[in-house]
N, C-alpha and C positions, 0 to 999 in steps of 0.2 A: 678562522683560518681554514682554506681548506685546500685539498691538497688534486690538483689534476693531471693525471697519469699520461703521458711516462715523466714528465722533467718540469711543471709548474706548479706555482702556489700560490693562491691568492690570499693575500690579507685585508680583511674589512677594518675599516678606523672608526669608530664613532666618536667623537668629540663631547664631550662634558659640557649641559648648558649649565648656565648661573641661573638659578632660579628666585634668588634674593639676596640680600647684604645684612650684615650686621656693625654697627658700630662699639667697638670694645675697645678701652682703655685708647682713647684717640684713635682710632686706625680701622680703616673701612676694611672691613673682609666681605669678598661678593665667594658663595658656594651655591655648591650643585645641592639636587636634593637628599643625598645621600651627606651632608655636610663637609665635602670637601672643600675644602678654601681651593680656589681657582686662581684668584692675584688677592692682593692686599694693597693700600696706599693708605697715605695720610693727604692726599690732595681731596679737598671736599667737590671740590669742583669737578671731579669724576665722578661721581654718584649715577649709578646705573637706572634708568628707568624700571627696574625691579623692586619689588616689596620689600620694605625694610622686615627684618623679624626683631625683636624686642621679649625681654622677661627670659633669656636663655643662662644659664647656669653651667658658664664655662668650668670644665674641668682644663683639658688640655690640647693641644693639634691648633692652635692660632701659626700655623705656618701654610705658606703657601705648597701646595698638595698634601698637604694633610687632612687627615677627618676632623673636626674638631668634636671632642669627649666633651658632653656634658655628663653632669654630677649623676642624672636623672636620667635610667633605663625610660622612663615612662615620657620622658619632655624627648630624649630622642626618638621614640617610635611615633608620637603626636605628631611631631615636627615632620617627620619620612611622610607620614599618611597624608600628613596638612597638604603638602606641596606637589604629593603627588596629583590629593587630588585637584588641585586647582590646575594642573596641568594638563589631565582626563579632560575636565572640563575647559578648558582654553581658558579663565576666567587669571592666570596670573598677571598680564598686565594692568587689569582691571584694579588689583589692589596693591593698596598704599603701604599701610602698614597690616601685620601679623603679630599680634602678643600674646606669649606662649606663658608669661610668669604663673598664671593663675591656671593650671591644668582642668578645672572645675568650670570656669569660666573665662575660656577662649573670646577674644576680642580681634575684632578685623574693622580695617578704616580703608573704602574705596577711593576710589581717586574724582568719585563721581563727591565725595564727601558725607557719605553715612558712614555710621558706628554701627556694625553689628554685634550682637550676641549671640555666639555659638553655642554655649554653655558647654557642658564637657565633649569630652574625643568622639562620641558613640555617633553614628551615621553622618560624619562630614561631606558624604559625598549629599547626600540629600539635604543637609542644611546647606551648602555652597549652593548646589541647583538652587534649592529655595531664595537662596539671601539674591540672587541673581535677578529671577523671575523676579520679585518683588520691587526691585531695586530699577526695571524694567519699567514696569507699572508705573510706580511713582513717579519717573524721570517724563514717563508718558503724559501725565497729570499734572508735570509743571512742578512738584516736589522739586528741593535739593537740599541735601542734608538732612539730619535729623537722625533717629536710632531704631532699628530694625532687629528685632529678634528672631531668632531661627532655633531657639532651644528646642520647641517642638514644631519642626519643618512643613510637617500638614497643616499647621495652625499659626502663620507668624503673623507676628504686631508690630504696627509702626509708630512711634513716636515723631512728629514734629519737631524742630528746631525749635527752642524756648526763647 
């Protein structure tokens, strides 16, 4: 807001983007990165071309503008960091799914079809660059799918489709 003398005022709006969706107890919930639920359905057939997130430990806030409270200080500050930074990086269309259950070992599925391993929280932004670059590469080489590690981001390993 601000205020221009003698008799105006402007107010700025920023709007709330969806940065993924969750599926809980039948019912699609799409939130911002801060976990606010944005809308809810039960229609599958709405499913937003955003990343699913998976492994979350709902406490409370499954309502539409609410935050939603998981159990876990540490799976919500993961989740804040994850999605920020995939948005830093422009790389959230990119991916499919995000699975937060296993805090130690972070799992992400692109839409290009690899499985990466992030392993735990500590430098996401340079394992996302990495899993990216790589994933880059591969698609360059005629790769698709297969498993791509990024635990240590200066040093990742691709696995093959079996």
């Amino acid at each position: 807001m601000e205020k221009e003398l003698p008799n105006a005022v402007t107010l700025s709006v920023r709007e709330r983007e969806a940065c993924c969706w969750l599926n809980y107890c039948g019912i699609m919930y799409a939130m911002d990165k801060n976990r606010m639920v944005l809308f809810e359905t039960e229609d599958v057939t709405m499913r937003p071309a955003l990343p699913e997130v998976k492994g979350l430990d709902i406490r409370s806030g499954c309502m539409t503008g609410q935050t939603m409270i998981l159990t876990s200080q540490e799976q919500q500050q993961v989740f804040s960091e994850m999605f920020l930074e995939m948005k830093v990086l422009g790389c959230t269309p990119a991916i499919l799914e995000v699975d937060l259950n296993n805090l130690n070992s972070i799992l992400v599925v692109t839409r290009d079809g690899f499985t990466v391993s992030m392993g735990d929280r500590q430098n996401l932004h340079a394992k996302l660059r990495s899993m990216l670059l790589v994933q880059e590469q591969l698609k360059a080489m005629g790769e698709s799918g297969g498993s791509i590690s990024v635990v240590n981001p200066e040093n990742p390993y691709y696995s093959p489709p079996k």
